[in-house]
TORRO-129266 format. One record per residue (C-alpha): residue in one letter; x, z, y. Coordinates in nm, 4 decimals, always signed. Example, Ala and Ser with C-alpha at 12.3 -4.5 7.8 and 13.67 -1.06 7.14 Angstrom:
REM TORRO-129266
<site><resn>A</resn><u>+1.2300</u><w>+0.7800</w><v>-0.4500</v></site>
<site><resn>S</resn><u>+1.3670</u><w>+0.7140</w><v>-0.1060</v></site>
***
This chain:
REM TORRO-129266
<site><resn>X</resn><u>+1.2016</u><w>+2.4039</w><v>-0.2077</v></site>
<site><resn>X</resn><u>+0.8817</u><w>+2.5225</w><v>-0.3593</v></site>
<site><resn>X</resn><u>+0.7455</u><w>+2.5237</w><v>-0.7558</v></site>
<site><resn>X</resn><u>+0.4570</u><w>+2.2781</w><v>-0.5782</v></site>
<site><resn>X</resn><u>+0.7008</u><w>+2.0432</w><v>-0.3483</v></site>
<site><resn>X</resn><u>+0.9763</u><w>+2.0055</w><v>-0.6722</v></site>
<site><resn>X</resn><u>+0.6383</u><w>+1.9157</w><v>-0.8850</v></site>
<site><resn>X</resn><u>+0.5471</u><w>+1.6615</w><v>-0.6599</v></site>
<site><resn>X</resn><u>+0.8490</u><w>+1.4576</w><v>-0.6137</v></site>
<site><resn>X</resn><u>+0.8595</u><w>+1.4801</w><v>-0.9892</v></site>
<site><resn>X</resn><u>+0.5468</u><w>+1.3292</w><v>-0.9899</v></site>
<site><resn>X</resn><u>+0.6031</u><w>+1.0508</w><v>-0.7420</v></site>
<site><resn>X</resn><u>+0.9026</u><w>+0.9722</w><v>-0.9124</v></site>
<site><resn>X</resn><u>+0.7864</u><w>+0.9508</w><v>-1.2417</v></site>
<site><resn>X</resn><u>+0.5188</u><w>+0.7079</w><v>-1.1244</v></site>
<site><resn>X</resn><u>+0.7560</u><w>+0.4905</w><v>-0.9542</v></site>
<site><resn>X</resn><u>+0.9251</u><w>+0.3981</w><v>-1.3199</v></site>
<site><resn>X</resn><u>+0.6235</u><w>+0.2474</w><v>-1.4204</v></site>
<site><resn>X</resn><u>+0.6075</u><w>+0.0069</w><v>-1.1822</v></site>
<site><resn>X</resn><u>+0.3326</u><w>-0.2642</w><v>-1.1717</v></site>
<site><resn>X</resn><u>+0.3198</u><w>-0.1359</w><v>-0.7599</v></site>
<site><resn>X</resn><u>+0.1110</u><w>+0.1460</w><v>-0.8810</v></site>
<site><resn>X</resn><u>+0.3382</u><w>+0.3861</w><v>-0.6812</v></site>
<site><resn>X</resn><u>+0.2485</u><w>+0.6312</w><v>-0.4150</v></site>
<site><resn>X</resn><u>+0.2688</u><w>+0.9640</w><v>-0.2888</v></site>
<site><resn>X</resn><u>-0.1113</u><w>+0.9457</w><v>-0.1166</v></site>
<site><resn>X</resn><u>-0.3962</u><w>+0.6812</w><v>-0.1692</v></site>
<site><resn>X</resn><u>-0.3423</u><w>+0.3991</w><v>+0.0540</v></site>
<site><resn>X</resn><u>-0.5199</u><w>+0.0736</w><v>+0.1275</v></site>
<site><resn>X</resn><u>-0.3717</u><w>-0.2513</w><v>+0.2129</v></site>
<site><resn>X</resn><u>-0.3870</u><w>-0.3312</w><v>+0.5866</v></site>
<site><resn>X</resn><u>-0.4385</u><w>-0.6540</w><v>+0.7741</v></site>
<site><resn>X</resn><u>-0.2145</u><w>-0.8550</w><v>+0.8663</v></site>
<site><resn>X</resn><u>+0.0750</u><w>-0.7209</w><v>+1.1531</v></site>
<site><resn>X</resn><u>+0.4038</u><w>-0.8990</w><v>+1.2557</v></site>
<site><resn>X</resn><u>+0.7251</u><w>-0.6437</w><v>+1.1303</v></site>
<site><resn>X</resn><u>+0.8985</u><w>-0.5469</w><v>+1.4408</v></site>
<site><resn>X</resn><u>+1.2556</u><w>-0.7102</w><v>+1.5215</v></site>
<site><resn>X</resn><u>+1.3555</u><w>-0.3845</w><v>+1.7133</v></site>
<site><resn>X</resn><u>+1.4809</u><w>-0.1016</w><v>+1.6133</v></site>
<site><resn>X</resn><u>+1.2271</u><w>+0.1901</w><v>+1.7367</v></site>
<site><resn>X</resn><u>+1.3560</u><w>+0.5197</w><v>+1.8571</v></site>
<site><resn>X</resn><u>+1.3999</u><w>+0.7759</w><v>+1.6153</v></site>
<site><resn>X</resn><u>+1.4560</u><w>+0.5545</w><v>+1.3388</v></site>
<site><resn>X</resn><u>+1.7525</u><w>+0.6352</w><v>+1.0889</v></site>
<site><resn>X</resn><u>+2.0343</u><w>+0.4915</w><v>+1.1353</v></site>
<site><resn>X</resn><u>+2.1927</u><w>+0.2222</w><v>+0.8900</v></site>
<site><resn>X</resn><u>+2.3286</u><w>+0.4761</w><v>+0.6864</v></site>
<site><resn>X</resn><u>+2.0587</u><w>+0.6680</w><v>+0.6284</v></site>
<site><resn>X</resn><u>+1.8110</u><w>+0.3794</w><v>+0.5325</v></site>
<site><resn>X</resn><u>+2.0494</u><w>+0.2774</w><v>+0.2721</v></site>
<site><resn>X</resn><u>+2.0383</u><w>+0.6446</w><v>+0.1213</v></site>
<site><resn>X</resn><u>+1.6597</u><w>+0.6225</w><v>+0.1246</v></site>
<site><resn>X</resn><u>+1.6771</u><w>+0.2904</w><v>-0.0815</v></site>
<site><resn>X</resn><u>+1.9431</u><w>+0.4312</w><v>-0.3294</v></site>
<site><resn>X</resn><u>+1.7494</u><w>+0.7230</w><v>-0.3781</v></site>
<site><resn>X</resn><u>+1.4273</u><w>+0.5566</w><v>-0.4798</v></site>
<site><resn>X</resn><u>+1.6709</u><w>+0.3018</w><v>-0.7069</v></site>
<site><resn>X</resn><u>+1.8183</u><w>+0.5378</w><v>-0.8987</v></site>
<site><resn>X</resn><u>+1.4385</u><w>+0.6939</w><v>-0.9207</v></site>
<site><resn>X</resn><u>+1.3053</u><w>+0.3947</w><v>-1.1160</v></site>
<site><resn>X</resn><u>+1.2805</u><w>+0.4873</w><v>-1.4741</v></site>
<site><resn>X</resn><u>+1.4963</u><w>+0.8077</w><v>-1.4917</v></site>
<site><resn>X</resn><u>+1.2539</u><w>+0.8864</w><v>-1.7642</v></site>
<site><resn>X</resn><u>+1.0923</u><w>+0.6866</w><v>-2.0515</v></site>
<site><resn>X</resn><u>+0.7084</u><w>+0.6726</w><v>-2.0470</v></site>
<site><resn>X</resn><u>+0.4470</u><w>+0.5136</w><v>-2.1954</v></site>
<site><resn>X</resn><u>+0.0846</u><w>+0.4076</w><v>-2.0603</v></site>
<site><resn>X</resn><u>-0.2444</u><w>+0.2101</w><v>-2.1846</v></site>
<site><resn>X</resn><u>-0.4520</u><w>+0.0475</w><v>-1.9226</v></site>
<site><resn>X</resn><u>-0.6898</u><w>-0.1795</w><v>-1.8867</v></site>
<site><resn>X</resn><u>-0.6398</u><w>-0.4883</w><v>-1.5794</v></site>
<site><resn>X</resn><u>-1.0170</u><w>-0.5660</w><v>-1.4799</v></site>
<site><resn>X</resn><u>-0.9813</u><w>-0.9021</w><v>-1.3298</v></site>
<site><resn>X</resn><u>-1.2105</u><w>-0.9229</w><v>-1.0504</v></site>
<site><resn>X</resn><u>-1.2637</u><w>-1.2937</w><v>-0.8789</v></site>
<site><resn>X</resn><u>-1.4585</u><w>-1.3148</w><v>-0.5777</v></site>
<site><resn>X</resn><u>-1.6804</u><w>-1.5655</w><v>-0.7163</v></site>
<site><resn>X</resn><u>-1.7428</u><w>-1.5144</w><v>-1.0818</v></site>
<site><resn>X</resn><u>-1.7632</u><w>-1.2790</w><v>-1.3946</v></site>
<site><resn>X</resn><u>-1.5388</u><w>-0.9839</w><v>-1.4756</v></site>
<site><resn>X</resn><u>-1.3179</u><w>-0.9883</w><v>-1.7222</v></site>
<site><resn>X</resn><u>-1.1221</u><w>-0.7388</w><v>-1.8986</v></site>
<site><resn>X</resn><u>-0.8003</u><w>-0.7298</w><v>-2.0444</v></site>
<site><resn>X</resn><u>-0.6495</u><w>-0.4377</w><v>-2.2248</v></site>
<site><resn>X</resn><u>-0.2429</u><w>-0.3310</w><v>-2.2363</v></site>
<site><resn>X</resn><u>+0.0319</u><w>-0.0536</w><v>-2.3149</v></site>
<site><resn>X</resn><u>+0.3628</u><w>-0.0468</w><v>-2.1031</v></site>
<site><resn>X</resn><u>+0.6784</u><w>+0.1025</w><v>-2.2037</v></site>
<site><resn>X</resn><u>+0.8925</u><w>+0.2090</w><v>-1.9410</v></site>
<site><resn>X</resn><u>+1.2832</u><w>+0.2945</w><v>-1.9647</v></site>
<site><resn>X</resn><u>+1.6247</u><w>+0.2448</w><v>-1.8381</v></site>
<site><resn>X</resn><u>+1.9239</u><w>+0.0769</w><v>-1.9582</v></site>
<site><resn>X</resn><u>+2.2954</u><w>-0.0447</w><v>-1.8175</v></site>
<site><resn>X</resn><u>+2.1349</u><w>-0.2738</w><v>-1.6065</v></site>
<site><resn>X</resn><u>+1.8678</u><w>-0.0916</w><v>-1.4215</v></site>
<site><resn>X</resn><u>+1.4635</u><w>+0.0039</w><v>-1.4911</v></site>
<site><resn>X</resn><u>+1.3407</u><w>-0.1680</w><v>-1.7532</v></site>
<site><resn>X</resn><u>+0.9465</u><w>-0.2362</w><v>-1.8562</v></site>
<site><resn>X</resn><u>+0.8243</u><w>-0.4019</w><v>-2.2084</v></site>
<site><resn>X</resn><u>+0.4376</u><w>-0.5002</w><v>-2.1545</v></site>
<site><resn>X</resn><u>+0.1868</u><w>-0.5965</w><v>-2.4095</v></site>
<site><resn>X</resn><u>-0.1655</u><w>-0.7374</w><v>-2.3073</v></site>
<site><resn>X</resn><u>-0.4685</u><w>-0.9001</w><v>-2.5130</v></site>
<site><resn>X</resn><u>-0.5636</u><w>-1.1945</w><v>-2.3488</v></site>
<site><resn>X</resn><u>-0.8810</u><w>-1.3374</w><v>-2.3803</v></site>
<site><resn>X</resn><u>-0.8614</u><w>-1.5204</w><v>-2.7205</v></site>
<site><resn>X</resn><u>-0.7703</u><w>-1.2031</w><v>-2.8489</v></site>
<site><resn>X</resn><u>-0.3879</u><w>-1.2726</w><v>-2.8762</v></site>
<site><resn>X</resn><u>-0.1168</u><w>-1.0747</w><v>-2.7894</v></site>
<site><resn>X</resn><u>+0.1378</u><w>-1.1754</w><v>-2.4867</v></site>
<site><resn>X</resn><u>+0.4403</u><w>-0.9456</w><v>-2.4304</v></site>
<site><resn>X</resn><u>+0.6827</u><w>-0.9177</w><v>-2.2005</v></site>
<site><resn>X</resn><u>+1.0004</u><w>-0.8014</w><v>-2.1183</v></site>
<site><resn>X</resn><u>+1.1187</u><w>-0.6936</w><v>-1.7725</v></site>
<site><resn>X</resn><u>+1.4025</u><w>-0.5866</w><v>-1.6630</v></site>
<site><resn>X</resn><u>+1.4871</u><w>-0.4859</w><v>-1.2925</v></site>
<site><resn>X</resn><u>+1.7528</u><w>-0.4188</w><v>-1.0861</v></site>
<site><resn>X</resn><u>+2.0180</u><w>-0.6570</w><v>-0.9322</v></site>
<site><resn>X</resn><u>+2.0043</u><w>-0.8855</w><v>-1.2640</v></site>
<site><resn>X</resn><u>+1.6284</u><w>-0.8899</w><v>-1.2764</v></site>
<site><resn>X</resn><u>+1.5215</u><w>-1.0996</w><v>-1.5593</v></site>
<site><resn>X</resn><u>+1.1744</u><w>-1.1326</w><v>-1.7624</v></site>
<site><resn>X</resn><u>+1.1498</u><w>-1.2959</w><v>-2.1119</v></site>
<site><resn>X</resn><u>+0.8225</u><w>-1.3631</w><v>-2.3203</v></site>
<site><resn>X</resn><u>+0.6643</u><w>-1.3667</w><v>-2.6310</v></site>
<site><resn>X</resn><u>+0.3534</u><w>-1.5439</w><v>-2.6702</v></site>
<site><resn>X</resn><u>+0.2559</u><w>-1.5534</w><v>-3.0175</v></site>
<site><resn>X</resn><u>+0.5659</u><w>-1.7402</w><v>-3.2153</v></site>
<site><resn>X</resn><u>+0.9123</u><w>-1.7850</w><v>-3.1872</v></site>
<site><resn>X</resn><u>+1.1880</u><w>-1.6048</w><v>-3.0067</v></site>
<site><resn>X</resn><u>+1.1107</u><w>-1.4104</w><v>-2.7015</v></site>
<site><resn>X</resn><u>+1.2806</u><w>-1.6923</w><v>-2.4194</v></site>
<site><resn>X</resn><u>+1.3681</u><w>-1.5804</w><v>-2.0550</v></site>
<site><resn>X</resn><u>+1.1684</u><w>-1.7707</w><v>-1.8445</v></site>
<site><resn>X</resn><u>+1.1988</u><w>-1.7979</w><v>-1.4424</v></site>
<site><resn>X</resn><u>+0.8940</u><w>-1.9051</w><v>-1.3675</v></site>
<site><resn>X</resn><u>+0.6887</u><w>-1.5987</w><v>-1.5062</v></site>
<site><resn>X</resn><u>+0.8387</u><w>-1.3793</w><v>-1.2296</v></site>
<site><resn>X</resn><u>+0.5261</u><w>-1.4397</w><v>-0.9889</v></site>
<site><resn>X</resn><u>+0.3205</u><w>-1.5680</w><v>-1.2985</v></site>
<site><resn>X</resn><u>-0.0159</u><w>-1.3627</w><v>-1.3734</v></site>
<site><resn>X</resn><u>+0.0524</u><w>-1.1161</w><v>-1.7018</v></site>
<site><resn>X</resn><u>-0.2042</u><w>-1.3009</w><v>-1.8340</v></site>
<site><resn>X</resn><u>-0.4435</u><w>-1.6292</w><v>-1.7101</v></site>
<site><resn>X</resn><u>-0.6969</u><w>-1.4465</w><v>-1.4887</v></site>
<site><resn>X</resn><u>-0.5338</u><w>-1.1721</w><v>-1.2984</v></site>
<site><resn>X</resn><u>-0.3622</u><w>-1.1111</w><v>-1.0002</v></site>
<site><resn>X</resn><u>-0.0651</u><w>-0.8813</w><v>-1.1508</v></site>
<site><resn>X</resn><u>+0.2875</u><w>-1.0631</w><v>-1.2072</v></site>
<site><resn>X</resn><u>+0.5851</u><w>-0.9274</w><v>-1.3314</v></site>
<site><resn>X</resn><u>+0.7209</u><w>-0.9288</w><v>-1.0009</v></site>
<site><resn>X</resn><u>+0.5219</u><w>-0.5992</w><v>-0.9306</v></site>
<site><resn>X</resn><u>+0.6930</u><w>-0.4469</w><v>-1.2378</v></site>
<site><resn>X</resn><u>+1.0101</u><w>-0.5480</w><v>-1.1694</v></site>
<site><resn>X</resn><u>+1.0520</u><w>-0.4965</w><v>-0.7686</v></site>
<site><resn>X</resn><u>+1.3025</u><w>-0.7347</w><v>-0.7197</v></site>
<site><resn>X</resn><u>+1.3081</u><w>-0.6814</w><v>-0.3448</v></site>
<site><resn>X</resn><u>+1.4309</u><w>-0.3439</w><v>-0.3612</v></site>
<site><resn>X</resn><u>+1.7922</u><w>-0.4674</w><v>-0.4659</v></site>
<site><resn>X</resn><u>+1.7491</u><w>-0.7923</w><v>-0.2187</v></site>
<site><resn>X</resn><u>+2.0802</u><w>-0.7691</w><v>+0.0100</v></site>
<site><resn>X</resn><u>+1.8471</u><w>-0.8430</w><v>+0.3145</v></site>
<site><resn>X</resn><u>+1.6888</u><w>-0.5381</w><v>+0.3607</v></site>
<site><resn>X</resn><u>+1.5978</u><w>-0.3646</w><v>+0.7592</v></site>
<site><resn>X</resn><u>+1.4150</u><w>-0.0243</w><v>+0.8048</v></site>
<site><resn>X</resn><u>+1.1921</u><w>-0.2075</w><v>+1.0867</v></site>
<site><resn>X</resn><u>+0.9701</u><w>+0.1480</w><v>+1.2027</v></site>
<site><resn>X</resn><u>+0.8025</u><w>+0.4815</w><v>+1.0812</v></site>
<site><resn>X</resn><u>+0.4362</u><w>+0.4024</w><v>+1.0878</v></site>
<site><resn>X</resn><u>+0.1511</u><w>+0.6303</w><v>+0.9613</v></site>
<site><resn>X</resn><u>-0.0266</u><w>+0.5782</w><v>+0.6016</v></site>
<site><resn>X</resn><u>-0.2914</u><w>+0.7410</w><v>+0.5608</v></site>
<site><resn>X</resn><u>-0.2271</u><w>+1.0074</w><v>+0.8128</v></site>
<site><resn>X</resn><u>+0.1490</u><w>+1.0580</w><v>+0.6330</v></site>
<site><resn>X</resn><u>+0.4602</u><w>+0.9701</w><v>+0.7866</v></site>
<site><resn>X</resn><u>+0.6184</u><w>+0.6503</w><v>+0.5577</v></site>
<site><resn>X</resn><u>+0.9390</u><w>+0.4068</w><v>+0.6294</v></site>
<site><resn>X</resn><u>+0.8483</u><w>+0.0619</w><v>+0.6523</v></site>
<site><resn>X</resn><u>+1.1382</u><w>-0.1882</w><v>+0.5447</v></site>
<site><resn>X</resn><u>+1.1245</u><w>-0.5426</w><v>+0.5437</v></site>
<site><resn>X</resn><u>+1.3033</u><w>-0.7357</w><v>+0.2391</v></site>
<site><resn>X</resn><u>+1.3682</u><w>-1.0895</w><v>+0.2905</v></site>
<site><resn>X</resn><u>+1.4722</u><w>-1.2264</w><v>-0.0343</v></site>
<site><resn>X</resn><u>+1.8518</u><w>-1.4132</w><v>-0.1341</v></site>
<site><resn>X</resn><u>+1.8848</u><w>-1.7739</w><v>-0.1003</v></site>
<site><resn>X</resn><u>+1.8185</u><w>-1.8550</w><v>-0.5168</v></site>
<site><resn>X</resn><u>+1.4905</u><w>-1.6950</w><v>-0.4867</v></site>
<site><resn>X</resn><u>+1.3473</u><w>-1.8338</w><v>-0.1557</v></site>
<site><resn>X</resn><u>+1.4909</u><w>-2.1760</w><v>-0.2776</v></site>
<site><resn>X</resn><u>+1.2145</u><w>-2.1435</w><v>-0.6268</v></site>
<site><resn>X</resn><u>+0.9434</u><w>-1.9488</w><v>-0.4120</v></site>
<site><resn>X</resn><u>+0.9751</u><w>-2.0900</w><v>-0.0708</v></site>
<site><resn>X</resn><u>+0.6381</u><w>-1.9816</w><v>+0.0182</v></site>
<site><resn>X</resn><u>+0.7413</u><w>-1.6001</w><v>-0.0133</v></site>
<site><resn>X</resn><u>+0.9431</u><w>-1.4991</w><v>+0.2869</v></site>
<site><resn>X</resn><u>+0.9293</u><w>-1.1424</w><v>+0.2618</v></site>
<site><resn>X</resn><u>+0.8269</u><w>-0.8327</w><v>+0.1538</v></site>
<site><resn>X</resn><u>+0.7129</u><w>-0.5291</w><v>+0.2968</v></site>
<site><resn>X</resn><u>+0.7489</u><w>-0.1730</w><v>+0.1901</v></site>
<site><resn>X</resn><u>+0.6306</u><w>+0.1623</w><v>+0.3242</v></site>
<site><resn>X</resn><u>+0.8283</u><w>+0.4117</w><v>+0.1706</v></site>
<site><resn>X</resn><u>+0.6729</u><w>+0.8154</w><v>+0.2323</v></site>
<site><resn>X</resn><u>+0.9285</u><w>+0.9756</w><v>+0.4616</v></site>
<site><resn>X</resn><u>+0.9228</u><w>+1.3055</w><v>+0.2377</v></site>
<site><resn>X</resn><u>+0.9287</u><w>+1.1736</w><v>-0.0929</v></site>
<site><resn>X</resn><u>+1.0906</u><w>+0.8575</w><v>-0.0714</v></site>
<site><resn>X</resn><u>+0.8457</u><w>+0.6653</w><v>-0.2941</v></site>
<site><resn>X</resn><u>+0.6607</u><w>+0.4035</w><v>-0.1936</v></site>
<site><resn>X</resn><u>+0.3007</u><w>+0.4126</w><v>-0.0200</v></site>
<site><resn>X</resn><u>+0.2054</u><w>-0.0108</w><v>+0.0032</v></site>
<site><resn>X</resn><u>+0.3739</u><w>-0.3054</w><v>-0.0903</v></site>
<site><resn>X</resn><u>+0.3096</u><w>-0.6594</w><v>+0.1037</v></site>
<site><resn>X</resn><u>+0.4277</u><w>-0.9527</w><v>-0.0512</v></site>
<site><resn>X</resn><u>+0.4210</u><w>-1.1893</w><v>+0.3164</v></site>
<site><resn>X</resn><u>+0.4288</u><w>-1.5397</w><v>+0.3564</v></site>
<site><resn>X</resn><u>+0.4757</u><w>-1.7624</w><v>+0.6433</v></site>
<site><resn>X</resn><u>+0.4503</u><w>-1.6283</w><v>+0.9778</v></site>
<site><resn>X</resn><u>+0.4176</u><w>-1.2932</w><v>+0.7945</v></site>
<site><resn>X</resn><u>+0.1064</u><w>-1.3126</w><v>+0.6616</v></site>
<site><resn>X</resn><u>+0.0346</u><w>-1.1457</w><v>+0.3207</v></site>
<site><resn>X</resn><u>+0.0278</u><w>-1.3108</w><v>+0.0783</v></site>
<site><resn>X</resn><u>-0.1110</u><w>-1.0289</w><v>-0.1966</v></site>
<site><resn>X</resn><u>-0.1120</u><w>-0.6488</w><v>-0.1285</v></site>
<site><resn>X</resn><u>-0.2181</u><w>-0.3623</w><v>-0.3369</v></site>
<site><resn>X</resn><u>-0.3539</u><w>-0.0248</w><v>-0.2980</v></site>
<site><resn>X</resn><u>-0.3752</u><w>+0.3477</w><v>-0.5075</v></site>
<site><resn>X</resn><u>-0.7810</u><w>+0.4387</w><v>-0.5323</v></site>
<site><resn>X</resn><u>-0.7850</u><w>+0.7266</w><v>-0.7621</v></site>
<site><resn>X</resn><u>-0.5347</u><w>+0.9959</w><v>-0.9225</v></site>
<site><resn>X</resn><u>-0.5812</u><w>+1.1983</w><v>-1.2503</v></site>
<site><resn>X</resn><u>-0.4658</u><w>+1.5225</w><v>-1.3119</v></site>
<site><resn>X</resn><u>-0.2922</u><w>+1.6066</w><v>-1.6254</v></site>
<site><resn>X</resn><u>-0.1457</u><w>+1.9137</w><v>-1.6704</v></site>
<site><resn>X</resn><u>+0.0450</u><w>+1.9639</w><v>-1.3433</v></site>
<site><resn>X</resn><u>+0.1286</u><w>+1.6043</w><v>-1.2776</v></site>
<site><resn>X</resn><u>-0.0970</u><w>+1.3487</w><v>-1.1096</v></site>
<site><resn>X</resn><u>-0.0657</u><w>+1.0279</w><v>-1.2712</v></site>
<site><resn>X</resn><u>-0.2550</u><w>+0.7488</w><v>-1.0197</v></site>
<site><resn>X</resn><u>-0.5355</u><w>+0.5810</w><v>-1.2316</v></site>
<site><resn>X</resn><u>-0.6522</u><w>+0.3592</w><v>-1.0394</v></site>
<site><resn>X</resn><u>-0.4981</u><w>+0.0326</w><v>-0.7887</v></site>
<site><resn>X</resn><u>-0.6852</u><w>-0.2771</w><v>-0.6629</v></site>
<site><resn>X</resn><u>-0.4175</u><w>-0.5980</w><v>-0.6362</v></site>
<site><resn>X</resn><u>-0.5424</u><w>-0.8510</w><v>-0.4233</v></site>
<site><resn>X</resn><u>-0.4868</u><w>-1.1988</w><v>-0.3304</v></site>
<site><resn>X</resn><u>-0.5065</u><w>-1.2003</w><v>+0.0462</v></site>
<site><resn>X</resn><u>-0.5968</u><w>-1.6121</w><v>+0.0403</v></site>
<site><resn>X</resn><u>-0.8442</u><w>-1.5984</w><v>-0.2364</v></site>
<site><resn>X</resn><u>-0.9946</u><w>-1.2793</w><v>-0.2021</v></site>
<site><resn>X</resn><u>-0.9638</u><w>-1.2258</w><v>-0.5811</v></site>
<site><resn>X</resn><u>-0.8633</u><w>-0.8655</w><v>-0.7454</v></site>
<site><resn>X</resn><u>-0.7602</u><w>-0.7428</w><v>-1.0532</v></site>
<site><resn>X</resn><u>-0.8298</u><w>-0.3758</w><v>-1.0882</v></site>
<site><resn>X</resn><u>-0.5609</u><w>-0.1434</w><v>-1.2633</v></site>
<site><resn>X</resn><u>-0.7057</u><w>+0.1155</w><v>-1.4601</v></site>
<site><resn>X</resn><u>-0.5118</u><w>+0.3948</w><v>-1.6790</v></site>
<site><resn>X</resn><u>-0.6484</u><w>+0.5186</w><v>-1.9879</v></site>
<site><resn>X</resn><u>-0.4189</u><w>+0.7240</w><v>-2.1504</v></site>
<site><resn>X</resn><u>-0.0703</u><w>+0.8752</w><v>-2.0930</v></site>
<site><resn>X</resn><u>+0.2428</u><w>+0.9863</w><v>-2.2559</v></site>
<site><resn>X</resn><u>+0.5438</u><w>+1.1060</w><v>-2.1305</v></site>
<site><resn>X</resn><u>+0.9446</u><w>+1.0399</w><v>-2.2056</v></site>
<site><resn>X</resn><u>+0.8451</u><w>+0.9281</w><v>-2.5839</v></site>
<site><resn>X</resn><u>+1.0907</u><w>+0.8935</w><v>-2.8485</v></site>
<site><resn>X</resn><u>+1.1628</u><w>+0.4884</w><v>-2.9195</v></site>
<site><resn>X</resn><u>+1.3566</u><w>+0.2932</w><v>-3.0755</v></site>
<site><resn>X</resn><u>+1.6652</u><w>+0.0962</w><v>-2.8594</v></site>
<site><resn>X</resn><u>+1.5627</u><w>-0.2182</w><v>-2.9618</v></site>
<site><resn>X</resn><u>+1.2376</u><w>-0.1922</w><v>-2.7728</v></site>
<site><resn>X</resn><u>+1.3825</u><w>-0.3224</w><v>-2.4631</v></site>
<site><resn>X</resn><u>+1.5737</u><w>-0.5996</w><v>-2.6637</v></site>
<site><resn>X</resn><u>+1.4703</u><w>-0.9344</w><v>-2.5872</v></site>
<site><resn>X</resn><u>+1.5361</u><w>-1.0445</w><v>-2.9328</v></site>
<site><resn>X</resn><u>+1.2974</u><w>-0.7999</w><v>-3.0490</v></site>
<site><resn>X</resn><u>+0.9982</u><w>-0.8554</w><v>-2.8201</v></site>
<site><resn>X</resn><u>+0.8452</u><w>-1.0236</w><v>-3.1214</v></site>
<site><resn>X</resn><u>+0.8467</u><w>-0.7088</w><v>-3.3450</v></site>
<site><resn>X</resn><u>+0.5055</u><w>-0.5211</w><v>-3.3141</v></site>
<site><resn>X</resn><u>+0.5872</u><w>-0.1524</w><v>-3.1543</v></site>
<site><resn>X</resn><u>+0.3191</u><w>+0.1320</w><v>-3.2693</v></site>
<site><resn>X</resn><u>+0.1971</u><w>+0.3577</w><v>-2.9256</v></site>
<site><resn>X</resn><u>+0.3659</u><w>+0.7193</w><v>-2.9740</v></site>
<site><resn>X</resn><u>+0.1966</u><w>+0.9872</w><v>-3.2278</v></site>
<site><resn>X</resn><u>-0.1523</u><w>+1.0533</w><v>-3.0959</v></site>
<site><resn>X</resn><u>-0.0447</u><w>+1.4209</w><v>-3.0568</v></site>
<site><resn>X</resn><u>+0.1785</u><w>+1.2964</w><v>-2.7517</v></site>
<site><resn>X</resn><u>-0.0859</u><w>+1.0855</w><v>-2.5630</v></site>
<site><resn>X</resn><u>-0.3282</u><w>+1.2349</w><v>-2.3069</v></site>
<site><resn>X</resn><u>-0.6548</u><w>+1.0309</w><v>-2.2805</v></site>
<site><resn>X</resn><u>-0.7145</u><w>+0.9656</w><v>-1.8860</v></site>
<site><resn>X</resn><u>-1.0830</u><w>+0.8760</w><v>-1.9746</v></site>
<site><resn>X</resn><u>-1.3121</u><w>+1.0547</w><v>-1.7183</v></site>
***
């Protein structure tokens, strides 16, 4: 394997831990709506080998600790922008990838969150006062009143959903990717019966995924997301910039990254729900790369 090949899967990998869908090994729009197949298309894998695709991206998710400021521009179809600033810590623990979020909403005060993935995904919040609680209901919540972004993109639930079928090997963006439908486990569709699926394309070299889809009835999407811009740093491209948007309402909220550090030191009660109320300082300015153009 070549210096640039091992440097890209690095790369993809890496970007994967941070979640918030902003994952991909090319640029790639969201597309219209089109039914999964129900076939199995020749040349596809075989059972076996989809499952080693999806363990290999799982036990991708986090292998390193990072940390990231970004700005979420929300973006309504009818209206005014508004911006809304944040830092993410990313990480791993016994139970799987694990995210801590903190974003100024638009009274200026702070909300933070706490979620984990993996098969005993969870989110808790702060907001302000009090003990960080876990609460259900943020899961497909905005981060914050305004935006289309939900801790659902950070977490990926899907990805450990029991239910899950390599349906075909379609084209993004001129690269070959895996598409796999999820269909989630009985709790979940009971709480969010109007989400009946999700679908992935996963890039057939790397492994990481290209588009996410979260579909409703009939297989419509629901919201989708897409990479628009990378930034070089170093040797490693870390993607800058990703529309979400809400397929029904036409509203987006635009991801942008503004500064970068990688695997920094922190403290293990970061990713302790007990602590969420503690204020965390970003890593020593020495160790963060401004992504500013």
């Amino acid at each position: 394997m070549t210096a640039p090949v091992r440097s890209a899967r690095r790369v993809l990998r890496r970007w994967s831990a941070i979640g918030l869908g902003l994952l991909a090994a090319a640029a790639a729009r969201a597309q219209g709506y089109r039914p999964a197949p129900d076939y199995a298309q020749v040349g596809l894998p075989d059972a076996a080998a989809a499952r080693a695709i999806l363990e290999r991206f799982r036990n991708g998710l986090n292998a390193e600790s990072a940390y990231l400021e970004f700005d979420l521009h929300a973006l309504p179809r009818r209206g005014e922008e508004r911006v809304f600033h944040g830092r993410l810590w990313s990480g791993r623990n016994d139970r799987g990838p694990i995210a801590r979020i903190a974003l100024t909403e638009a009274d200026g005060r702070e909300r933070r969150l706490l979620v984990q993935g993996g098969p005993a995904a969870a989110v808790w919040v702060w907001h302000g006062s009090g003990v960080a609680s876990a609460d259900p209901s943020a899961l497909l919540s905005p981060l914050v009143p305004g935006v289309e972004t939900s801790a659902f993109d950070v977490q990926m639930p899907f990805l450990y959903w029991a239910d899950a079928r390599l349906v075909s090997v379609d084209r993004v963006r001129g690269r070959p990717a895996y598409a796999f439908l999820f269909k989630p486990p009985a709790d979940f569709a009971a709480a969010h019966p109007d989400v009946t699926s999700v679908r992935a394309y996963l890039d057939a070299e790397f492994d990481a995924p290209v588009q996410f889809e979260i579909l409703g009835r009939e297989g419509r999407p629901l919201k989708a997301w897409s990479l628009l811009d990378l930034k070089k740093v170093g040797d490693r491209w870390i993607p800058q910039e990703v529309d979400v948007r809400n397929e029904a309402t036409r509203d987006k909220t635009r991801f942008v990254a503004t500064a970068f550090a990688s695997s920094p030191l922190v403290d293990a009660d970061l990713f302790e729900p007990a602590h969420l109320g503690d204020a965390v300082p970003p890593p020593p300015a020495a160790q963060i790369v401004s992504l500013a153009p």
